[in-house]
C-alpha positions as a Markdown table, in Angstrom:
| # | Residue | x | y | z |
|---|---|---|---|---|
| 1 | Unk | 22.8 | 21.2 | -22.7 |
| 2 | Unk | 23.3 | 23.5 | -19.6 |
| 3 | Unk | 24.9 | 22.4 | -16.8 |
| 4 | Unk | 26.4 | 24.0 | -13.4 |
| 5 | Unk | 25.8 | 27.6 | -13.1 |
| 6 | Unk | 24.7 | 28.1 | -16.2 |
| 7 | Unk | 22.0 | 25.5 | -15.6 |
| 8 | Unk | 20.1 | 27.4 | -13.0 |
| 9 | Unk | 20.2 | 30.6 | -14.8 |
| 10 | Unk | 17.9 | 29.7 | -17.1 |
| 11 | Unk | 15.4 | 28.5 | -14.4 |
| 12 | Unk | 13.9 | 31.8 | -12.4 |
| 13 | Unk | 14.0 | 30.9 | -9.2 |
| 14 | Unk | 16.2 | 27.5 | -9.1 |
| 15 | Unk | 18.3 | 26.4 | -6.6 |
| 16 | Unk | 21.6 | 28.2 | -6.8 |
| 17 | Unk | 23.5 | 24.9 | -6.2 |
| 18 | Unk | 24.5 | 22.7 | -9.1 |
| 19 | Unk | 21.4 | 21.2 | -10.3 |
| 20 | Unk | 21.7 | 17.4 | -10.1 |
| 21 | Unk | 20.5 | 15.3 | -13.1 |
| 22 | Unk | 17.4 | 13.8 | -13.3 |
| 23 | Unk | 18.5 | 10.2 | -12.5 |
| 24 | Unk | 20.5 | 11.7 | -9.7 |
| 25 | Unk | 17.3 | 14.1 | -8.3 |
| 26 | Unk | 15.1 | 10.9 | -8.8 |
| 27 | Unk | 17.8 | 8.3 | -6.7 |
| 28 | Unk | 17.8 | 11.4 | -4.0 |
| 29 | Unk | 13.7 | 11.5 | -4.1 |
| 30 | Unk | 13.2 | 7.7 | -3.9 |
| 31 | Unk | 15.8 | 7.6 | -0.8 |
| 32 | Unk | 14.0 | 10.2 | 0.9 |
| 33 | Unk | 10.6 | 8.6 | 0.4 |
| 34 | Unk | 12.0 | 5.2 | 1.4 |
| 35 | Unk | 12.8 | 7.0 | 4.7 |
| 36 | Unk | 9.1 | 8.0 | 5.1 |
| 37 | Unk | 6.4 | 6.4 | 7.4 |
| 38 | Unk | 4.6 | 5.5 | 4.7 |
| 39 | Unk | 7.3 | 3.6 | 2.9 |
| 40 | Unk | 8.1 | 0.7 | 5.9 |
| 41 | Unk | 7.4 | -2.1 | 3.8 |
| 42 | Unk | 9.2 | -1.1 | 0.9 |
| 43 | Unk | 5.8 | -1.0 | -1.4 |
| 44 | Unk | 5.3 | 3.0 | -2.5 |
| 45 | Unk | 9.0 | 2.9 | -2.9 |
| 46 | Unk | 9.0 | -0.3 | -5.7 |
| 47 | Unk | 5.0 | 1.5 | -7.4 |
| 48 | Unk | 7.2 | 4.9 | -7.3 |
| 49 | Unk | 10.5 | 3.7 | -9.2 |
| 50 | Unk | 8.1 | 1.7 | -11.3 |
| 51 | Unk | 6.6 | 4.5 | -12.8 |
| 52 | Unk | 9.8 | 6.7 | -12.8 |
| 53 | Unk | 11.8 | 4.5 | -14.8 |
| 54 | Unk | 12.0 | 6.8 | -17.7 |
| 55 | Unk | 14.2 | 8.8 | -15.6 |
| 56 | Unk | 16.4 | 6.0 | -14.1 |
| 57 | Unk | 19.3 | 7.0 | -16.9 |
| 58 | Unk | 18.2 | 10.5 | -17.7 |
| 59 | Unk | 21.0 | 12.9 | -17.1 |
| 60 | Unk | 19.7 | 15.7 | -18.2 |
| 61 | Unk | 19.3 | 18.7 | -15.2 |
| 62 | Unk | 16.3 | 18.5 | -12.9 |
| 63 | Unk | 14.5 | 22.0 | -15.1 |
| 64 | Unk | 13.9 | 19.4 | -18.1 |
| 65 | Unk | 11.1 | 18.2 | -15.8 |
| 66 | Unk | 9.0 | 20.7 | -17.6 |
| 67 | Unk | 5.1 | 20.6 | -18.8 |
| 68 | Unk | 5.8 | 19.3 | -22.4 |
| 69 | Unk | 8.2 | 16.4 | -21.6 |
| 70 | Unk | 5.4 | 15.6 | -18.3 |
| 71 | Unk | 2.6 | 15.6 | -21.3 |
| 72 | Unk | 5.2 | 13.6 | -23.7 |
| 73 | Unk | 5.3 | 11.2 | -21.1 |
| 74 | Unk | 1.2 | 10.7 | -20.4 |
| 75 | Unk | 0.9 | 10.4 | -24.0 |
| 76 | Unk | 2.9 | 7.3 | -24.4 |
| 77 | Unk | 0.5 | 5.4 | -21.7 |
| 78 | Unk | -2.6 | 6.3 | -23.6 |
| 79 | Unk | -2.8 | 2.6 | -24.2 |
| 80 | Unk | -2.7 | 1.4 | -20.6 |
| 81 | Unk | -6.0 | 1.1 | -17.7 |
| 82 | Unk | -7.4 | 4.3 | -16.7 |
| 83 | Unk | -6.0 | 3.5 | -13.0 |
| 84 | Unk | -2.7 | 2.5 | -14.3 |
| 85 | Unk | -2.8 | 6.1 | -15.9 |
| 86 | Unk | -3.8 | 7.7 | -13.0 |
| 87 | Unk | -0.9 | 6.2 | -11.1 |
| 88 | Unk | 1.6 | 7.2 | -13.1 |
| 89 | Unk | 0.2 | 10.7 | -13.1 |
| 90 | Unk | 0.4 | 11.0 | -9.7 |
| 91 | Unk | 4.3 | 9.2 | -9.2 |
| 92 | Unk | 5.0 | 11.9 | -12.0 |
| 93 | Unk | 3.2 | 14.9 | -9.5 |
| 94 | Unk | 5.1 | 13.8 | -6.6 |
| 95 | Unk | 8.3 | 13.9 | -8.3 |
| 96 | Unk | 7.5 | 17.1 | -10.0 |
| 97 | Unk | 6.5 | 18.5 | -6.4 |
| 98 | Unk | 9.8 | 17.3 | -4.5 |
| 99 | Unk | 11.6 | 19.3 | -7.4 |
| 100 | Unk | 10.1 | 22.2 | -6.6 |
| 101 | Unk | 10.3 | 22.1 | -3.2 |
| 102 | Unk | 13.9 | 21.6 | -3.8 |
| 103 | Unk | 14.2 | 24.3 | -5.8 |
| 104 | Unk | 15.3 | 22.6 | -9.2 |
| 105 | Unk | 12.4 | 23.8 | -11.0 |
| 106 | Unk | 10.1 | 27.0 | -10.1 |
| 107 | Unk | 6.7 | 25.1 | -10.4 |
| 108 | Unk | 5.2 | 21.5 | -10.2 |
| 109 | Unk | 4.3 | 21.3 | -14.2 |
| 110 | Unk | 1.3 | 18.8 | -13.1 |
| 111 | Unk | -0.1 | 21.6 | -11.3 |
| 112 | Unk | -1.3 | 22.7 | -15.1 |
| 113 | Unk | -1.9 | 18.8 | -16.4 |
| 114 | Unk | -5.6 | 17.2 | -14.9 |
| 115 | Unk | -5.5 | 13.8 | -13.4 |
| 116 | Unk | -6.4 | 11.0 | -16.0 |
| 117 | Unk | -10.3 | 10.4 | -15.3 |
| 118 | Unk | -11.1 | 6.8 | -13.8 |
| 119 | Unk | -14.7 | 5.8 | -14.3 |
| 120 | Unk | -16.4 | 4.9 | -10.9 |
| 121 | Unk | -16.7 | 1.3 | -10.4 |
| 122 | Unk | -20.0 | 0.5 | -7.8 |
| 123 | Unk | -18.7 | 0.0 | -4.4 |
| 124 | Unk | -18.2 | -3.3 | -3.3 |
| 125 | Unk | -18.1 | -4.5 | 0.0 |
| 126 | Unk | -18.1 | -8.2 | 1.7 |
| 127 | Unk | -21.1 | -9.6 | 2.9 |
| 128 | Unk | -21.5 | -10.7 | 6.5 |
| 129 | Unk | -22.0 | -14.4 | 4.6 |
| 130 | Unk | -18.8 | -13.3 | 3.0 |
| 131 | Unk | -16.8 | -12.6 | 6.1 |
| 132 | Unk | -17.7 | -15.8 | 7.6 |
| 133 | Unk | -16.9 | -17.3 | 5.1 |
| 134 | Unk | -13.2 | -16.5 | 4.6 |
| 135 | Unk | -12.1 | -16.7 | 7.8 |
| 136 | Unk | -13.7 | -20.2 | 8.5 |
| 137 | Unk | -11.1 | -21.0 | 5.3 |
| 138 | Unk | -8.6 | -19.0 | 6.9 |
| 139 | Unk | -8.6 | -21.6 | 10.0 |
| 140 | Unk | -8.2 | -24.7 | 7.7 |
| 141 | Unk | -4.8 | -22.8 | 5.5 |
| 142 | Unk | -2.1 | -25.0 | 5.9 |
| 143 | Unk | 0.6 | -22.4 | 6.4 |
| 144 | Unk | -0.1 | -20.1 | 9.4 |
| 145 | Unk | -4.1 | -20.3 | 10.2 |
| 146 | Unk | -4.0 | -18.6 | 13.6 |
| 147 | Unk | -2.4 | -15.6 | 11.6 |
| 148 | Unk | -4.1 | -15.4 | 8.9 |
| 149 | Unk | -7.5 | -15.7 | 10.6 |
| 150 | Unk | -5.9 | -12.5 | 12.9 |
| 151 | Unk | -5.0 | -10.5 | 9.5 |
| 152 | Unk | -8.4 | -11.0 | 8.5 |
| 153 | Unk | -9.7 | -9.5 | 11.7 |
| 154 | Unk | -7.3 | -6.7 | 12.0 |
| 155 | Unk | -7.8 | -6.3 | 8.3 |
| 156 | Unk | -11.8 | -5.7 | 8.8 |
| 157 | Unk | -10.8 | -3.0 | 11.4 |
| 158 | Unk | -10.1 | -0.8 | 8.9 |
| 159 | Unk | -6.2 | -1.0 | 8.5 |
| 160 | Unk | -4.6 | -0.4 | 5.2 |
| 161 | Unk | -2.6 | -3.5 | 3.7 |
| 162 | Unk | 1.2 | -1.2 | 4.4 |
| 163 | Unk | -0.4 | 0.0 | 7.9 |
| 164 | Unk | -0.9 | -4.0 | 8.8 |
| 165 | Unk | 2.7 | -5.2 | 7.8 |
| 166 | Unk | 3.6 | -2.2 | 10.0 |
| 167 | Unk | 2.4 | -2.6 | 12.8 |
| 168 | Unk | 4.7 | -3.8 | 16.3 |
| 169 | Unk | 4.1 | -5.4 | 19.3 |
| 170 | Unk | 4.9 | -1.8 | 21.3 |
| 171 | Unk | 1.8 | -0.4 | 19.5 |
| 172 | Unk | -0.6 | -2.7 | 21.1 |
| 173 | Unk | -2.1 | -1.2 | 24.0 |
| 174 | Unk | -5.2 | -1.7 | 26.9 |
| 175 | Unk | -7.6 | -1.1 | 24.6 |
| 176 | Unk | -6.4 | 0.0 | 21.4 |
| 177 | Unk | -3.8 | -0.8 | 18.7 |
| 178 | Unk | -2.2 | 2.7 | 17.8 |
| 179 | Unk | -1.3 | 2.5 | 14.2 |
| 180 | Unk | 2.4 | 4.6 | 14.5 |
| 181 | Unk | 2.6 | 4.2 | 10.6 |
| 182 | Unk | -0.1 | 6.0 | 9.4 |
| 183 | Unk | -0.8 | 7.3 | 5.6 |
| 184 | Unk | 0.7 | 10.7 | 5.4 |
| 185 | Unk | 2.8 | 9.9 | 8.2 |
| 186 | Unk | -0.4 | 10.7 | 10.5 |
| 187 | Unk | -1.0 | 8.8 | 14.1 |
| 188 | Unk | -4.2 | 6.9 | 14.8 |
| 189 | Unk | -5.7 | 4.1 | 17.0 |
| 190 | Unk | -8.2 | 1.3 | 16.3 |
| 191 | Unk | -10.1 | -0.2 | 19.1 |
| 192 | Unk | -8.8 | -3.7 | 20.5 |
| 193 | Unk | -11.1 | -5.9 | 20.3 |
| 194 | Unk | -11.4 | -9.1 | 22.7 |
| 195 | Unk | -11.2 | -11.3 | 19.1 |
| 196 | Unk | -8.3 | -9.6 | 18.2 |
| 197 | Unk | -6.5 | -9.9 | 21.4 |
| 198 | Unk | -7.1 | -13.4 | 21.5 |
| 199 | Unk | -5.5 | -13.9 | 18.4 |
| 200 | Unk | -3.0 | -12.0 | 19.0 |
| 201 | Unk | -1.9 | -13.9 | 22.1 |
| 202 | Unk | -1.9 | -16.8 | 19.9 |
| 203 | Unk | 0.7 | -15.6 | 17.9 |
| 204 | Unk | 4.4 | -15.9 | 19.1 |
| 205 | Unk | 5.7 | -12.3 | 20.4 |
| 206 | Unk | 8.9 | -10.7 | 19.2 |
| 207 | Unk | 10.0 | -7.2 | 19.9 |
| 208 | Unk | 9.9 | -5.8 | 16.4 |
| 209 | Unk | 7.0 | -6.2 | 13.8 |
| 210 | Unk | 3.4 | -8.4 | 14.4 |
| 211 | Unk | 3.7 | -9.7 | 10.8 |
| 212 | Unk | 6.5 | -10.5 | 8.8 |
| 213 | Unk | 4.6 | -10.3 | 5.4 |
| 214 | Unk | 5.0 | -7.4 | 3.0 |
| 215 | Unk | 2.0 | -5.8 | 1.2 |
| 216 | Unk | 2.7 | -8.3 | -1.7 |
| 217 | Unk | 3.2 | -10.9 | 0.9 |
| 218 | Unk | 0.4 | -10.6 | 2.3 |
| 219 | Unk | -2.5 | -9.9 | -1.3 |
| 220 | Unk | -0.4 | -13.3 | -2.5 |
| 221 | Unk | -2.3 | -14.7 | 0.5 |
| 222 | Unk | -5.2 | -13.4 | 0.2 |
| 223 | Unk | -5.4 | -14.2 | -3.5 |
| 224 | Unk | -5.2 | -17.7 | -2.5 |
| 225 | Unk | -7.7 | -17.7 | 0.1 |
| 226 | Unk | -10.1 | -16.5 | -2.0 |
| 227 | Unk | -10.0 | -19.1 | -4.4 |
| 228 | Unk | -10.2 | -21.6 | -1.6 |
| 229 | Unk | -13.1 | -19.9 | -0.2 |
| 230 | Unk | -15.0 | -19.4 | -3.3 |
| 231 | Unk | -15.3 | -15.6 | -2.9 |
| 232 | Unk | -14.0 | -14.1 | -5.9 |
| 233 | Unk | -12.0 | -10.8 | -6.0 |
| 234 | Unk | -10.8 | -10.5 | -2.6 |
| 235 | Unk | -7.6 | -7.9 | -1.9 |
| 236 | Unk | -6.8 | -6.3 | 1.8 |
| 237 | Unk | -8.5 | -3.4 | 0.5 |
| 238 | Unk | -11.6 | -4.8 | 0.1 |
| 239 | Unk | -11.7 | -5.4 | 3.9 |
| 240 | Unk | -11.7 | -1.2 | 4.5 |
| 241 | Unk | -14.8 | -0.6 | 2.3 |
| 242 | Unk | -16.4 | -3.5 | 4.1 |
| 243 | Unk | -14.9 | -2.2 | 8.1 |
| 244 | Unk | -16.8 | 1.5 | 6.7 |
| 245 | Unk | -20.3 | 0.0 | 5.0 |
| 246 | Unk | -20.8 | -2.7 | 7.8 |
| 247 | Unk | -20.1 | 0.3 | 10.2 |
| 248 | Unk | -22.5 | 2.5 | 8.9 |
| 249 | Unk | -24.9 | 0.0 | 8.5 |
| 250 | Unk | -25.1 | -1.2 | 12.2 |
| 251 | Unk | -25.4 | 2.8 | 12.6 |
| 252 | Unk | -21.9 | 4.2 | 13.0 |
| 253 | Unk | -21.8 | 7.8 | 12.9 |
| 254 | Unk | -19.8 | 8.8 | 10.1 |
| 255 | Unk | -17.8 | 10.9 | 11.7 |
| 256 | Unk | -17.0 | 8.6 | 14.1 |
| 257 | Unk | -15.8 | 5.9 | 11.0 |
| 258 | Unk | -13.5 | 8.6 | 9.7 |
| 259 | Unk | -11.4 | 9.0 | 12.7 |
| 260 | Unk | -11.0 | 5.4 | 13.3 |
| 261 | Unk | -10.3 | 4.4 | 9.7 |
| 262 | Unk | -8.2 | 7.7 | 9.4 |
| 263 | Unk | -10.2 | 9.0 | 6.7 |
| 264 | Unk | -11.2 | 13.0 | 6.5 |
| 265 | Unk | -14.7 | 13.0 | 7.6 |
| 266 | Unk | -15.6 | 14.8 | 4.1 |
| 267 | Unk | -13.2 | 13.0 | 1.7 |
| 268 | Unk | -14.8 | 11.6 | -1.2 |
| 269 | Unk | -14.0 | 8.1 | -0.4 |
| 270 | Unk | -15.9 | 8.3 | 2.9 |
| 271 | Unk | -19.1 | 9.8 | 0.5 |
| 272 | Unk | -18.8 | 6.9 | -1.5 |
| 273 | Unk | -19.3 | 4.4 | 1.2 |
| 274 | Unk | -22.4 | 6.2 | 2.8 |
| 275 | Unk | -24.2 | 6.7 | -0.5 |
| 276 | Unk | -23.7 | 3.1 | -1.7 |
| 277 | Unk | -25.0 | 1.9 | 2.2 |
| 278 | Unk | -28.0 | 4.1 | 2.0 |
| 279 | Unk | -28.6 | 2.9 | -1.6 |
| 280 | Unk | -28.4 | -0.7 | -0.6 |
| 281 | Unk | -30.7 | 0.4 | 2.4 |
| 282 | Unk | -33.2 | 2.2 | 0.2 |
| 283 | Unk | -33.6 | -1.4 | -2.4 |
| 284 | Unk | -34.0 | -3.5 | 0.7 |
| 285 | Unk | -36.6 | -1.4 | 2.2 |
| 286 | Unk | -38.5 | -0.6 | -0.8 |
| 287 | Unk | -38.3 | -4.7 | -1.0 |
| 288 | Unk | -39.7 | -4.7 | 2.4 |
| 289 | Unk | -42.6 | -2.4 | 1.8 |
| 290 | Unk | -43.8 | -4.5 | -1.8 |
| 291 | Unk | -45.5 | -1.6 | -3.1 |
| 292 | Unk | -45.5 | -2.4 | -6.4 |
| 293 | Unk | -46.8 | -6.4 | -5.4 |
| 294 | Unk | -49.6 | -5.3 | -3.4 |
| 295 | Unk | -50.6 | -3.1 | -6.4 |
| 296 | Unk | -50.6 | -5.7 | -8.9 |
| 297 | Unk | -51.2 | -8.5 | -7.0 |
């Protein structure tokens, strides 16, 4: 095994510094992503090291993070979800791409590896019915109703489940709530709604975060609201497909959805949501019209 200077010879274009292991380059990339926007609540950091364990004891140098030992790895989750796969792929990428920026190794292998496919699940999204419905079981919860009924409405503004348990009191403004903790460590504001500042002013002000729930924290509560409520399958992000389909239902520009949700206005998520709305608009006007009924009638 190659160590020191040795190490980096055999690497074109490696960092001339001793090349750390990779349980060493791994503990440095976790800390560094633990000091991101992204990683307030603590939840990409746990899904990261999760996935990483593999290398939690590896101390071979940073180059063994090659294409072969990337595909080795893959392999041995053949047996797991398509999504689960896809996860891992992508902890493995973002690994693979600190390294290179690092220097340790001259390319991110998973540059040359494709994604694990994930067949496409129909888009769901809560009904108004739905809605109603949970947070009317939200106000009779026993632990924390006058929260939970705000999460619910903050939630159906479009906030990822990490940007909710992020947000602070300083972020609330006239008339918008500027989400400071962004995915991709971007800036954005939703609109302030007079529901949600009601709620909010029944909550008790502090000066640090709105919520002290965690991303677990807070899908363990959802979870059991939604047995309570009857409405099977609810998760926080459930709330953002239905905040983009109601939205573009009542008429929402797209564009216009994108910047508030903090979506690019031509990412595949957001051409999800519109062709599943104009889909469920087409079946309920074809409904409407009865062309087929007055046929055969």
């Amino acid at each position: 095994m190659l160590s020191g200077r040795d190490a980096h010879r055999a690497v074109p274009g490696a960092n001339m510094e001793r090349l750390p292991s990779l349980a060493d380059g791994l503990s440095t990339f976790l800390e560094d992503k633990a000091a991101s926007s992204r990683a307030v609540t603590g939840g990409y950091v746990v899904s990261l090291r999760q996935h990483l364990a593999d290398f939690l004891q590896d101390d071979r140098p940073c180059f063994a993070f090659d294409e072969p030992l990337c595909r080795e790895l893959l392999r041995s989750r053949l047996n797991l979800a398509p999504s689960t796969r896809k996860t891992h792929w992508a902890a493995l990428s973002a690994f693979g791409a600190w390294l290179c920026d690092r220097g340790y190794i001259p390319a991110n292998p998973l540059k040359r590896i494709p994604a694990p496919r994930v067949p496409e699940r129909p888009h769901r999204y809560l009904s108004a019915l739905e809605l109603r419905t949970l947070y009317a079981a939200a106000g009779r919860s026993r632990k924390k109703p006058a929260e939970l009924q705000c999460l619910l409405l903050l939630l159906f503004e479009g906030l990822r489940a990490f940007e909710l348990c992020s947000l602070r009191w300083q972020d609330v403004r006239d008339d918008r709530i500027v989400v400071a903790f962004g995915k991709g460590g971007k800036v954005r504001a939703i609109p302030l709604r007079p529901a949600v500042r009601k709620a909010l002013a029944g909550l008790k002000s502090s000066d640090g975060r709105i919520f002290t729930l965690t991303v677990n924290g807070l899908e363990n509560r959802l979870r059991r609201l939604s047995r309570r409520a009857g409405v099977p399958g609810v998760h926080p992000h459930l709330f953002r497909h239905s905040f983009a389909s109601h939205s573009l239902v009542a008429g929402l520009d797209p564009q216009t959805i994108a910047v508030v949700g903090g979506w690019q206005s031509d990412s595949k998520m957001m051409a999800r949501y519109t062709a599943s709305v104009r889909e469920d608009a087409a079946i309920k006007r074809s409904l409407e019209l009865g062309v087929s009924d007055k046929i055969f009638e």
